[in-house]
N, C-alpha and C positions, 0 to 999 in steps of 0.2 A: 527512548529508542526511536531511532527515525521509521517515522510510517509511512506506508503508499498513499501518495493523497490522488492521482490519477489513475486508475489501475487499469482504464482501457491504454493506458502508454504500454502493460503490459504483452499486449497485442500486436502490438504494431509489427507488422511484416507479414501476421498471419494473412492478412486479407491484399497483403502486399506485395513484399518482397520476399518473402518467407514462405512461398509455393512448397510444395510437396516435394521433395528430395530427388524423388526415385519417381521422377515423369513419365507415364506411360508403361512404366510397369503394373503387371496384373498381381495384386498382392491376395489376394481373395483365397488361396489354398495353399501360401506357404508361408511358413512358419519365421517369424522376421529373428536376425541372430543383432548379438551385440554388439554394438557399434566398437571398433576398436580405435579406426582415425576417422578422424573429419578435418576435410581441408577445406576451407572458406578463399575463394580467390576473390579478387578485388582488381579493378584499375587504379591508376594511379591516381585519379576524381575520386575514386570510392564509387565508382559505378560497378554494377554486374558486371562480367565479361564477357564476348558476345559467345554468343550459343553453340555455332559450332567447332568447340574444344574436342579434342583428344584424349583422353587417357589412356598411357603405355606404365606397364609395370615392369619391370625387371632386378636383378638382386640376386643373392642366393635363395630369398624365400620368398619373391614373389609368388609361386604356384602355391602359397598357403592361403592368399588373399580371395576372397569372395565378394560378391555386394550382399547387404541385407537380407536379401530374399533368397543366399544363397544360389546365385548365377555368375556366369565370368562379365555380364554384359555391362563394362563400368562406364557408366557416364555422369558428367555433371550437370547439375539439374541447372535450369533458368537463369538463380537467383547466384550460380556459381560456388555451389555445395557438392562438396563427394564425400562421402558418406562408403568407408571399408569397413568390414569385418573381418575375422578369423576362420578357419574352416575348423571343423570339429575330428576330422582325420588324423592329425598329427600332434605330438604333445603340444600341450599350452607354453607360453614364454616364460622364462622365467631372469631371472638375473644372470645365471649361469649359463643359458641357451637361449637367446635371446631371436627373436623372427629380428632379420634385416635384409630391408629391400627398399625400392627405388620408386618413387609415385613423379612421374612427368606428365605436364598439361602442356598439351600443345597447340598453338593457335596464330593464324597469321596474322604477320605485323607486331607481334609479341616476341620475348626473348624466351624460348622453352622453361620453362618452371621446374626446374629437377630437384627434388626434394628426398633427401636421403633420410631413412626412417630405422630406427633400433631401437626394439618395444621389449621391454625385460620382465613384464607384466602384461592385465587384462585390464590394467584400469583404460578408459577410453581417453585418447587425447587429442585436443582441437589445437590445429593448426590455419595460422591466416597467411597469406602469399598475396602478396602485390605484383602483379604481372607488369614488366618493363617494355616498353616498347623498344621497336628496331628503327633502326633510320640511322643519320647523320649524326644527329643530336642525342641520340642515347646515351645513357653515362656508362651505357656496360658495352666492352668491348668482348667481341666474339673472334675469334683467329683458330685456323687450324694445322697441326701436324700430322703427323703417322708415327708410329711406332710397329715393331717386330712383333711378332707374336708370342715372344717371351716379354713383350712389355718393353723394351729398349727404345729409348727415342732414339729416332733416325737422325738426327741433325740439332743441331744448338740451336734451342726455340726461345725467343724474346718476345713476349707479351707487354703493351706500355694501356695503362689505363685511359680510358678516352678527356678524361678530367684532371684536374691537379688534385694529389692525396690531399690537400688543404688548402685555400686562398689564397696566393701568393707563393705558392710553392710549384716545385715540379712536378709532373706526373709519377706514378709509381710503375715499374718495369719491370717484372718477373721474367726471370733467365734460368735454363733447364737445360745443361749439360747434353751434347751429345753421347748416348748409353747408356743415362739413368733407366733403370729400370722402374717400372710403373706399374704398385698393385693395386687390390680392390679392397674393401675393409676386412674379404674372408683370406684376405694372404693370396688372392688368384692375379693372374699376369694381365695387363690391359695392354691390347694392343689393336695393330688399324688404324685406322682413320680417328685421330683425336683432334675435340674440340672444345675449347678453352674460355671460358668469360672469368672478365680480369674486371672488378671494378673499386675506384675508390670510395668509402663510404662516412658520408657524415650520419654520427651517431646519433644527432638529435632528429635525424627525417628518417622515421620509422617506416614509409611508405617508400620510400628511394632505392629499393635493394631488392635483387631479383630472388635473394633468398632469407632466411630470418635473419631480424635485425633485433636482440634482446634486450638490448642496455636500455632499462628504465633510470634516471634522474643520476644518471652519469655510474651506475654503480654496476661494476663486475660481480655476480651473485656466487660467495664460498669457491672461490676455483682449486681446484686441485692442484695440490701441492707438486713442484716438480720433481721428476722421480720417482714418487709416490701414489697412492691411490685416497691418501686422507686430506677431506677439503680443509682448506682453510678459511680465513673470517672474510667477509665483503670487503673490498678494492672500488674507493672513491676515486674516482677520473677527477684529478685536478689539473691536469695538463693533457692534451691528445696532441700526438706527434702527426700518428698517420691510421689510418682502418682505412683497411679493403678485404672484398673477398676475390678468391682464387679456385674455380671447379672448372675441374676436367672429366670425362668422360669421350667413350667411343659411341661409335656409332648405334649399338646393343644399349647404351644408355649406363653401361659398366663404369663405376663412378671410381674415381684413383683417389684412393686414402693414401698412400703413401707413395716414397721415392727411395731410391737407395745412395742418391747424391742428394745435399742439400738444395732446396729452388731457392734462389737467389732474388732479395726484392730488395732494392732499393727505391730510397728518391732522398731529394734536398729537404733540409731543415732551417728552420729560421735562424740567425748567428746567435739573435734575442732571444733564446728559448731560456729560459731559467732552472737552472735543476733545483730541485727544494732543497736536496740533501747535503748538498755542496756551498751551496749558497752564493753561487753565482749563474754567470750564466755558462751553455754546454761547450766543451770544448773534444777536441779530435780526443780518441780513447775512453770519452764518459762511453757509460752502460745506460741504456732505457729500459725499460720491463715491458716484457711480452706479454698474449692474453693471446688464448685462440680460442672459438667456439663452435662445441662439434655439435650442429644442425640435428646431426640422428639422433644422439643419446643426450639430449637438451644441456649438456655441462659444457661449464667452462674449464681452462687446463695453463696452468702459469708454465710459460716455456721459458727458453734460453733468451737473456736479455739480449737483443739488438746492440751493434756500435757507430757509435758516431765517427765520422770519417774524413778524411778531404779526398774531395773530389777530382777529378784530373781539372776541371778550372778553380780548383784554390777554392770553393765552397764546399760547407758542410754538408753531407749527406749521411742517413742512415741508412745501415745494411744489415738486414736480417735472413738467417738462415731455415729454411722451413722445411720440415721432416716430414708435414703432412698436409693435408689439404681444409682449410676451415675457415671461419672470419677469425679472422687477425685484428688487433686494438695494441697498437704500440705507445705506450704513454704514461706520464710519472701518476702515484695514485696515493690514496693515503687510506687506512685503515682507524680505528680505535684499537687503543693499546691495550694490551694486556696488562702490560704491566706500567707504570709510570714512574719518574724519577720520587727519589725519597730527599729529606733533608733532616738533619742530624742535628740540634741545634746546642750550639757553645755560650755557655751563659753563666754569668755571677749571682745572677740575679736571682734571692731567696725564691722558693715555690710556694708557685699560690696558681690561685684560679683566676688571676685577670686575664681575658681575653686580648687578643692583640690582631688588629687589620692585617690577612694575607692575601695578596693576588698575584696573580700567575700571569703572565704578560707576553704575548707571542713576540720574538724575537723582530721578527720579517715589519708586523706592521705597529707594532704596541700599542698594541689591543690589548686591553683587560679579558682572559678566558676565563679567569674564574676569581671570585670572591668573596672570602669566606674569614669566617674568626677562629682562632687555635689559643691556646697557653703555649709558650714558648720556653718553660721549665728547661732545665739543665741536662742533655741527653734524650730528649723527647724529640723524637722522629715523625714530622709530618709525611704522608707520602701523597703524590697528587694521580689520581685517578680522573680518567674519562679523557682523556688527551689522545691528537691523532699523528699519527706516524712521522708526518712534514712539517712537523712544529719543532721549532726548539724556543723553548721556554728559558725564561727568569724567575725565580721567585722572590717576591718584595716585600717586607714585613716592615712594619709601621709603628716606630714607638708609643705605645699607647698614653706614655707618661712625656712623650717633648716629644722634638722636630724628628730624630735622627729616622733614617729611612735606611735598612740594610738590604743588596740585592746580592742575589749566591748569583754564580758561575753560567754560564749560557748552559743547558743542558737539551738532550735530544729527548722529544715526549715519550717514548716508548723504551729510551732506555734501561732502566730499573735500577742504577746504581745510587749509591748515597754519598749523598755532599753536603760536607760542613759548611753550618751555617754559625759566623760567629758575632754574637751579640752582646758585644762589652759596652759597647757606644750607650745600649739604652740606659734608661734613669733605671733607678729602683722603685717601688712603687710603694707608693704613701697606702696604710691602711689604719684602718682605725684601728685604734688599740682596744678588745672586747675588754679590759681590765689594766689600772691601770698600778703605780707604786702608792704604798700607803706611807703615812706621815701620822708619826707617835709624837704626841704633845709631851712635852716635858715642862710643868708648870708647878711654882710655888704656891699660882694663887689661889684662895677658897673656891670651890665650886660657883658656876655661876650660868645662867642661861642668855648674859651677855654673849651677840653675836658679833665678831670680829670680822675686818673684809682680809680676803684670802686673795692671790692672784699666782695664778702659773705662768711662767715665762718659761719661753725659748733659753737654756742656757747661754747658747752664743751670739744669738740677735739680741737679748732682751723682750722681745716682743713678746705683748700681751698676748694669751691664747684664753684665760677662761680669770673668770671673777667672780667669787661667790661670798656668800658672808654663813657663818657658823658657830658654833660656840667652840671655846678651846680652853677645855677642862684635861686635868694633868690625866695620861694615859689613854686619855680619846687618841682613835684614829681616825687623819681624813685622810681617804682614799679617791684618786683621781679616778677618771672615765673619759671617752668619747676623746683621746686625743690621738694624735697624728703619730704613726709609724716614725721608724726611723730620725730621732732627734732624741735631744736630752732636756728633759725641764727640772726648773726650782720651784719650788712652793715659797709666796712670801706674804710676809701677815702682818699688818700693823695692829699697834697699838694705837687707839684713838684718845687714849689718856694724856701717855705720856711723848707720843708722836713715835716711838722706839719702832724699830724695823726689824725683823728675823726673816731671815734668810736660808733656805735648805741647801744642800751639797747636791749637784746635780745629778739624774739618773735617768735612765731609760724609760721612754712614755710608755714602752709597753711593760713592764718589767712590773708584773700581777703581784710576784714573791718579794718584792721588795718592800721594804719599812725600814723610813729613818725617821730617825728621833730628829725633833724643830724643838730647840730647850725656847721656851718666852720667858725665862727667869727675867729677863728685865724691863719684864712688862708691868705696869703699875695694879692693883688691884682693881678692875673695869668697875666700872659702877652699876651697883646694886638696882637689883627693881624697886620701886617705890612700895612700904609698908603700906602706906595710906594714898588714898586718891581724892581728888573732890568732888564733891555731890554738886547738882544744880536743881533746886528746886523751878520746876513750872511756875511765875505766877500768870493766870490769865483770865480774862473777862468773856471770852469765848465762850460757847457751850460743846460741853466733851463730842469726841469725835473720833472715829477710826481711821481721819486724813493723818498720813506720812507726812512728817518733815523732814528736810535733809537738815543734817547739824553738822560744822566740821571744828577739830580743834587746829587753834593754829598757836604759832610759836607770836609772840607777845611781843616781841623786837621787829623780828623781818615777816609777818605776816603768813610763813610759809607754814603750807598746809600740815598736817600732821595726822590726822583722824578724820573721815569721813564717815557719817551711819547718816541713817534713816531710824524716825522712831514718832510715835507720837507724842503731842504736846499741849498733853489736856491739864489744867491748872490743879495742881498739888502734884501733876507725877513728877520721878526722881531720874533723874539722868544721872548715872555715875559711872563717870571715865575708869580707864586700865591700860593699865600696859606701860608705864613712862618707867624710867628711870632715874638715879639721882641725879646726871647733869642734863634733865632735860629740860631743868629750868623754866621761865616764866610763861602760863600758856595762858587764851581766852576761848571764852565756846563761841560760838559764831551758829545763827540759825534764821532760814530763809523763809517767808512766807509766800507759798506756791501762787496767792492769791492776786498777791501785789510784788511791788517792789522790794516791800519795807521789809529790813534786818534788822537783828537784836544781837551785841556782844557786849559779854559780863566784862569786867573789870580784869585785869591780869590779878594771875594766882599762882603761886607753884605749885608744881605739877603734882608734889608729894606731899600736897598738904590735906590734910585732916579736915575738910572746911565743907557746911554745905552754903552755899552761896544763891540765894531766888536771881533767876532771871524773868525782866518782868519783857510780856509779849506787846509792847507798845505798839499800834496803828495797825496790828494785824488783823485784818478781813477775817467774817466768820467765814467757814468754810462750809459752802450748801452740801445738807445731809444725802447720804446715800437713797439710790430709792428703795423702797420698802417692796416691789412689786418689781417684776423682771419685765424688760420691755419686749415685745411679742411679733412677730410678722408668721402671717398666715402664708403657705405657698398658693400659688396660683400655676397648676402645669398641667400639660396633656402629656402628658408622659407615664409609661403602664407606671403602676406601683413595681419596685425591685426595693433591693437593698446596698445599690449602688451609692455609694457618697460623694458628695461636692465639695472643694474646698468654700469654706466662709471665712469672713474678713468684716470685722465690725469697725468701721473707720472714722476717725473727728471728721466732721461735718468745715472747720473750722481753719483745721492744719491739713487735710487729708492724711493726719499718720494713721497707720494703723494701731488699733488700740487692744486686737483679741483677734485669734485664730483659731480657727474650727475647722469638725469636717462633719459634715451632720444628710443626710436622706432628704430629699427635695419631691415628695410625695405630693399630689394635688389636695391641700386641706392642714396637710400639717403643720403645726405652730412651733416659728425657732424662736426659743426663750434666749433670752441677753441676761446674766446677772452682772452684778459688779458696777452697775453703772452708776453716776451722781446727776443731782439736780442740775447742774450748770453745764452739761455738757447736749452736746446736739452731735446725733452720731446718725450715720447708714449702713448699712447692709449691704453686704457684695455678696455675690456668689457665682464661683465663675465654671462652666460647660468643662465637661472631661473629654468631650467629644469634638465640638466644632470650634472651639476658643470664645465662643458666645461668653458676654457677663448682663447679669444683672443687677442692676442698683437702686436699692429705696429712693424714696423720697428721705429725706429731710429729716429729722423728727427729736424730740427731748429725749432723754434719757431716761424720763420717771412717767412717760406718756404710758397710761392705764389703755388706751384704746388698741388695742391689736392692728398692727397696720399689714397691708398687703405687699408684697415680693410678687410678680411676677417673671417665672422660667418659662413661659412658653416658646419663648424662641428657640430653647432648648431642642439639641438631635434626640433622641431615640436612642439611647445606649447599647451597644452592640452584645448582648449579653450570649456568652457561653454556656451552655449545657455542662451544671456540674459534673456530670458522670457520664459515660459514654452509652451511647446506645446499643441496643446488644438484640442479636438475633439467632436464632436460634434455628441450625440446617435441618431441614427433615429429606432425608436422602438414603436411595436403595442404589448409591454408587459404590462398588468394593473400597476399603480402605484403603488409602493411598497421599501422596504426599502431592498429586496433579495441583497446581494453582488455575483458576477460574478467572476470566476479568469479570471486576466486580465495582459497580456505580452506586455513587446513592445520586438522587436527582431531588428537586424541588417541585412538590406534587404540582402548583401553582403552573410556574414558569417554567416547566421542565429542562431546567439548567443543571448541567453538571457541575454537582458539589466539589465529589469527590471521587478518585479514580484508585483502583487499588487491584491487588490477585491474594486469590485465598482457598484454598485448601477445601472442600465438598465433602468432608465425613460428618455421618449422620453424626446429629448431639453436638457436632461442632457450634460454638459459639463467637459470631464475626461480632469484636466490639469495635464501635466506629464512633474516635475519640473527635474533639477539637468541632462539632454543629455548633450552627450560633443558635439561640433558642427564637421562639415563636416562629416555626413555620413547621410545615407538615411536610414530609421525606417520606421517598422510597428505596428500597435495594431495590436493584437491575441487578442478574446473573446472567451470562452469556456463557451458552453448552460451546463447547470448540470443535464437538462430533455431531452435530444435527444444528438446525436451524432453530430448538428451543432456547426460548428465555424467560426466564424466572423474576417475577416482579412481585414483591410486596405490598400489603396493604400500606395504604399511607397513616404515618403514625406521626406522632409527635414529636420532634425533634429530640426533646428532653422526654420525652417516655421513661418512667420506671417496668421494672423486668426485662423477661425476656419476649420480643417479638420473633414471629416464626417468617422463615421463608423456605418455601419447599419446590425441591428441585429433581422430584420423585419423575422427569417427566425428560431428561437429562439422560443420554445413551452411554453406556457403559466403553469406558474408551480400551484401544487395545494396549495389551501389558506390555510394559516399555522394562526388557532386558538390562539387568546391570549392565552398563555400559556403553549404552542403546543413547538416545538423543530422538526428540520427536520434535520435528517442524515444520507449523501451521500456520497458513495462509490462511487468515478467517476473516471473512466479512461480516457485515454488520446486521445481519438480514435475518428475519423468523425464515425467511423459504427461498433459493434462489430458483429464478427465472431459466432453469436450462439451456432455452431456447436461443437465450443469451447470449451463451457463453459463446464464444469465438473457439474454443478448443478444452479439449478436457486431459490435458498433460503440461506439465510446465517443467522444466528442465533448469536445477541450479548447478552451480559451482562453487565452490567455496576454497580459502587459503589462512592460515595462519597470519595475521595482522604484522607487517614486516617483512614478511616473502616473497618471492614471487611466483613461487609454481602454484597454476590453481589444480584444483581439486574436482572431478566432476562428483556429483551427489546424484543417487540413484533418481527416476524421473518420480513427478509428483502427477499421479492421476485420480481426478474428480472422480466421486462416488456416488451415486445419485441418491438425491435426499441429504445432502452433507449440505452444509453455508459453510467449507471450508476445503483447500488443496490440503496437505499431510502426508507426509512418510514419517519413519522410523528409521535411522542410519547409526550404524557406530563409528562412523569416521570422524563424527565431532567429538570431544569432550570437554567437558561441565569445568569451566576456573580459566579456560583460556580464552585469545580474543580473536574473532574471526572478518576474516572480507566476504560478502556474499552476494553473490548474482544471479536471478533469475529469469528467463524470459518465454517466450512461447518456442523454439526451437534453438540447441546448440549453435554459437554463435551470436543470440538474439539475448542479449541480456537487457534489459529494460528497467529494470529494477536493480537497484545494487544497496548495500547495507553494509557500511566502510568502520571498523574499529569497534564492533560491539561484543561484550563481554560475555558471556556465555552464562550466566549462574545458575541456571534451573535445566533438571533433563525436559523439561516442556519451553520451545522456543514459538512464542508466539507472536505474529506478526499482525498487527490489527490492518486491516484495509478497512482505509473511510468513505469509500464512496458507495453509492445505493444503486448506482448504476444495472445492476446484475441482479437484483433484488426484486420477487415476485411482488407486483402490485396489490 
């Protein structure tokens, strides 16, 4: 959560701009009421405005309005604040009976500020007004008529804006029927002396308009339906035709809501203008959309679309009709759909689950909107969601299996109908076959464990797809796997005897239930394993030994390999071959001496012979004996003892291969024993850091070296070791049971660095386990009370401490009960005591809204308590799951602080402030 890192920012104005409201007033003996408006005026700088202002009220309920202190004497104060209440005489507002009246500030050189107000409630609302100057150059045009005293205007009145409605456009002209008749919002007659500001407004200068200007980021907020009183969903400004506003009023200040002839407004349009929904550009008879917004009752109101027209000079102009009086926003818009186009999809194509590329492609600019993966199955209905009203979309799907690309029909995003989408063009899609046809041998010949080569083909390419070899004994079946979807294969199997070919009838790769008969009747009887094999006696002059030799057999003609072992070949052992069959004809042993070059091969033999034949080891090197003693390195480290491990790596000194891998504890003193080594070998020791990539590596040394040699790790890090089990402490607390969270630190007694940051629950016997310390250092909890300035610090203990450690918070003020429903929010500083003296003010005033809205919300006021380190109320306007905007500052208006999108999860909302500024020394 975003925190306050400057909190005297939250001041600013108090010692500044932000004076006392109600100047001059004696507040000392009366009773202050609640604020119901507050209007904040501005210049167009954002200066104050000068001082001596007017305020006139009028309306039907003006005589209900008071100031604060319950007096008529309104003024606004310095800083350009007014500040109204309600009087306590007459019923309160309500939706049904609603207070409406009229707040005007008047001041020379300024355009009157008339502010028309309909409050349906008690909640309080802050209103801001940008005062416009007068002069030449003012954007707001001022012109006067008369009307009758039944409200009838005296004569055809034509008001023209003193700007162009847009850049390159014409001004805008409002025309008023001689004998419309002119009421006020209670249905009463305006009449007199009337006087008119006409101006055109651009929506993005929020300070440019003599009355509210609400369009944030181009979006009309839910306007009510027309005809209707049910809003509808937010209106994106994607095109703005024309805005202005239109107020009348008489001399009394009697403001004309309505007319009983329509007021006529025109002005020119660009020829360029583009309608989204047509898809071109405007022409005489398109229709625009209306938007008016009524100031008093803060809504918006979808009216009668505007038309486009010719002009008596042959240019487009738009003319709309106005039933009432309000800001006006003429201009195309777009929404999110409700509902979005579907597609149906037409298809050959077996079902399965392969996924297939879809995107959604805006017509206008072919732009990718969305992209996403679907199955495309046969009658399977995508539908696309999240699309906006001035879109018309394509949907494009992507052969997952080849090129072909199919796109449906130009659709409108919001419309919701469904359209065939047809996908004959794709492939079908290859999959493995989880099982495949089996093949029943039909054989004459005797059993045998001769393996035969096998090969599947493609029925109609021939191509090879799998090759194995197996035995093919009469009634065995071989069963296929792991082959390709959609094709036909054969099974074909030679004879290696008689060279004979068998051939299967083709069938389906996937096709599990199938079994045909492969008859090999005219295959020859394969040959037999071999009864007998030959022995090879060792002879050797050696002295025995546990060194391997590699031995290979090979065929006698073409030298090719046949058998490959390892064995030893100590003089009298018996080496006897296996495995040959009868045509395996003439073999020799063949055997290598690791030591030297020199080879030994017997004489050619058949393979099925009975025979034991000496092979003598001529020019073969003894082979230096194993050592009798393990070779040894002491560590050498300053590292604590743990039971952390290193890798090791005992490597030829000679080749650098590695010869052994380990993982073995690198303790200062311990000894890594090596076995398996030989006299002739010269090997080292690695051992390499799990921490820094550090390695270390011996010297040098024999293999049968008796002397323990030294490994130094001290360049070794420190190993970062974790606390097997978490720390645990143990609450001792006389706070009532409850589910409050607490912020709660551990620190490093040492460097008083924050570990770890967290909130936790205050019931006595409660147990805070606090996982994940690194070990060797000494810690503390930190407790922080949210209702007093104590805090709760533990003895410093052991990171890795077994039990429970206590921390007690017996010292901790009992907070107040927070109502189902209820929400409590804490401004808490960091502090055992504040500084009173300090404080610039001991009330802070928030607002809050719905994340996504725009109407804020005011929040009852937050007042200091003396002996607290924290601001706090208790409100039910928020609730616990959803997400809030929030602002607070030293006086309405003065928001200084704000807190944009945060999620609400707990009924205790706490706000840490970091600075110590306010904090008793």
């Amino acid at each position: 959560m975003k925190r306050i890192l400057l909190f005297i920012g939250l001041w600013l104005g108090v010692v500044s701009a932000c004076k006392n409201p109600l100047d001059g007033l004696e507040l000392r003996f009366k009773k202050p009421y609640p604020v119901a408006l507050d209007v904040q005026y501005y210049t167009v700088e954002g200066k104050a405005p000068p001082e001596n202002m007017e305020v006139v009220l009028a309306g039907p309920d003006a005589n209900r309005l008071i100031t604060t202190v319950n007096t008529k004497k309104f003024r606004i104060s310095s800083d350009g604040a007014l500040f109204l209440s309600i009087d306590s005489l007459g019923p309160r507002p309500t939706a049904q009976n609603p207070l409406k009246f009229t707040v005007v500030a008047k001041v020379p050189g300024f355009v009157d500020a008339v502010l028309p107000v309909e409050m349906g409630n008690e909640n309080q609302r802050s209103v801001a007004l940008i005062l416009q100057p007068t002069g030449t150059t003012s954007a707001v045009k001022v012109a006067q008529s008369t009307a009758s005293r039944s409200g009838s205007v005296d004569r055809d009145w034509s008001v023209e804006t003193p700007t162009p409605i847009i850049a390159n456009q014409s001004v805008a002209q409002a025309s008023i029927a001689k004998g419309t008749q002119l009421k006020d919002v209670a249905a009463k007659e305006v009449g007199g002396t009337l006087t008119a500001r006409f101006q055109a407004v651009d929506i993005n200068k929020s300070n440019n308009t003599f009355l509210i200007n609400p369009i944030v980021n181009q979006t009309i907020t839910k306007p009510i339906l027309r005809g209707g009183t049910a809003e509808g969903t937010n209106q994106q400004l994607t095109q703005v035709v024309g805005a202005f506003l239109l107020q009348i009023h008489n001399e009394q200040y009697q403001l004309v809501k309505t007319a009983s002839q329509p007021i006529r407004v025109r002005f020119s349009v660009s020829p360029q203008l583009y309608h989204p929904l047509e898809r071109r550009v405007i022409q005489a008879g398109d229709e625009i959309p209306l938007f008016s917004y009524d100031a008093a009752t803060e809504k918006w109101q979808t009216e009668t679309p505007g038309k486009v027209q010719k002009a008596s000079n042959g240019d487009l102009e738009y003319v709309a009709e106005l039933s009432h009086l309000s800001l006006w926003v003429a201009g195309f818009t777009k929404q999110k759909c409700d509902t979005g186009p579907s597609f149906k999809i037409k298809s050959s194509l077996p079902t399965t689950n392969l996924q297939y590329q879809c995107e959604v492609i805006n017509e206008a600019t072919g732009a990718r909107l969305q992209v996403f993966k679907s199955t495309v199955n046969n009658g399977e209905i995508i539908k696309i969601n999240g699309l906006e009203s001035d879109q018309f979309v394509r949907l494009r799907i992507t052969d997952a299996l080849g090129t072909a690309v199919v796109n449906s029909q130009l659709v409108k995003g919001c419309s919701g109908e469904v359209q065939e989408m047809d996908l004959s063009s794709f492939k079908k899609q290859i999959q493995k076959c989880p099982n495949g046809p089996g093949f029943k041998i039909k054989s004459p010949l005797p059993n045998s464990d001769y393996r035969y080569s096998f090969v599947v083909i493609n029925a109609e390419t021939n191509a090879q797809l799998q090759s194995f070899q197996t035995t093919a004994n009469n009634n065995e079946v071989v069963r296929l796997s792991g082959l390709d979807s959609d094709q036909k294969v054969r099974l074909r199997i030679t004879d290696i005897v008689s060279s004979a070919v068998v051939t299967s009838e083709p069938v389906d790769a996937c096709a599990s239930n199938a079994e045909l008969v492969v008859d090999i009747s005219s295959f020859k009887v394969p040959p037999q394993r071999c009864a007998n094999s030959p022995v090879f006696r060792i002879s050797s002059t050696l002295p025995n030994s546990d060194r391997s030799y590699t031995f290979e057999v090979i065929r006698a003609d073409t030298k090719a390999r046949i058998q490959v072992f390892q064995s030893s070949a100590n003089n009298g052992d018996m080496i006897r071959l296996g495995g040959f069959y009868e045509n395996t004809g003439m073999i020799q042993l063949r055997v290598f001496d690791f030591l030297s070059s020199a080879q030994v091969v017997s004489s050619p033999l058949d393979a099925c012979t009975n025979v034991t034949t000496p092979l003598v080891l001529e020019n073969f090197k003894i082979p230096p004996p194993k050592c009798t003693s393990p070779l040894g390195f002491r560590v050498k480290s300053n590292l604590p003892n743990s039971g952390v491990t290193y890798q090791c790596q005992v490597i030829n000194a000679a080749t650098n291969g590695v010869m052994q891998t380990f993982a073995t504890t690198v303790n200062n003193g311990e000894i890594i024993r090596i076995n398996g080594l030989y006299s002739e070998q010269t090997v080292r020791l690695k051992i390499m850091d799990n921490q820094s990539g550090a390695v270390a590596l011996s010297v040098a040394v024999g293999g049968c070296t008796a002397t323990v040699q030294e490994i130094d790790v001290t360049s070794f890090k420190k190993p970062i070791l974790k606390c097997a089990n978490p720390l645990v402490f143990s609450v001792k607390s006389t706070l009532p049971t409850s589910d409050r969270a607490y912020n709660c630190e551990v620190i490093n007694d040492v460097t008083k660095a924050k570990i770890q940051s967290f909130q936790s629950t205050l019931n006595n016997g409660n147990l805070i386990k606090i996982s994940g310390l690194d070990a060797d250092q000494k810690v503390r909890l930190r407790i922080y009370d949210s209702q007093s300035s104590a805090i709760a610090l533990s003895a410093a203990v052991d990171a890795c401490a077994p039990g429970n450690q206590a921390i007690d918070v017996t010292t901790f003020k009992i907070p107040p009960n927070i109502k189902p429903g209820e929400v409590r929010i804490t401004l808490q500083f960091p502090c055992k005591a504040l500084d009173e003296d300090k404080l610039p003010t001991r009330e802070l005033f928030g607002r809050f809204r719905e994340t996504g809205t725009l109407q804020w919300k005011n929040l009852p006021s937050m007042k200091y308590i003396s002996g607290q380190t924290a601001f706090s109320i208790v409100t039910d306007l928020l609730e616990v799951g959803k997400t809030y905007d929030f602002q607070v500052g030293p006086a309405p208006g003065y928001f200084s602080f704000s807190e944009s999108a945060y999620k609400l999860r707990k009924v205790d909302w706490v706000i840490e402030i970091e600075t110590t500024e306010y904090c008793k020394l």
